[in-house]
N, C-alpha and C positions, 0 to 999 in steps of 0.2 A: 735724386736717385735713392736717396737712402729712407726718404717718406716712403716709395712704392716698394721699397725691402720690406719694410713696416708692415702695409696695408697686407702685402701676400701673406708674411706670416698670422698675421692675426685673421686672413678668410680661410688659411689652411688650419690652423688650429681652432677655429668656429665650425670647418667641416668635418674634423677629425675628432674634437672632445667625446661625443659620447662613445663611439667607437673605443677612444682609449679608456673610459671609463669602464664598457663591457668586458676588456680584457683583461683591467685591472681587478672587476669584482670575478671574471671568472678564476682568476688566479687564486682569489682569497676564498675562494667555493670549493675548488680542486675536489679537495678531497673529502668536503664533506656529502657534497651533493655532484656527484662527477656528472650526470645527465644534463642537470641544470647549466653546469658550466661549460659542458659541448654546447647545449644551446646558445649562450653568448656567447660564445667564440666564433660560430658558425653567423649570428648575426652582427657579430665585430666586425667579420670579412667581407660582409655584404656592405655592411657601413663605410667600409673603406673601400672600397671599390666603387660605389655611388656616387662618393665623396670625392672621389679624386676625378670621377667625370672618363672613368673609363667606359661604362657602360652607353655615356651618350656620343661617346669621340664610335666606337664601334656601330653606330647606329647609323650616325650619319655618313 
């Protein structure tokens, strides 16, 4: 049981990295380039929402 703890966290943090990476460098943009960092933010949410398989659980 504690292997398939394992594997989940490591496909969930494989589908979630870049996501949280967009969020992270939108945070560090904030204020210099606010446009910019709506843009990542806005494709942070979309990452994570793809990533978590909402989009395909709603489809089928």
């Amino acid at each position: 049981m504690e292997g398939l703890l394992s594997l989940i966290i490591i496909i969930y943090l494989l589908f979630h990295s870049p996501a949280i990476l967009m969020v992270i460098i939108g945070l560090i943009i904030r204020k210099k380039k606010p446009s910019t960092a709506k843009k990542l933010f806005i494709a942070a949410g979309i990452y994570f929402l793809i990533g978590a398989g909402i989009c395909g659980a709603m489809l089928s």
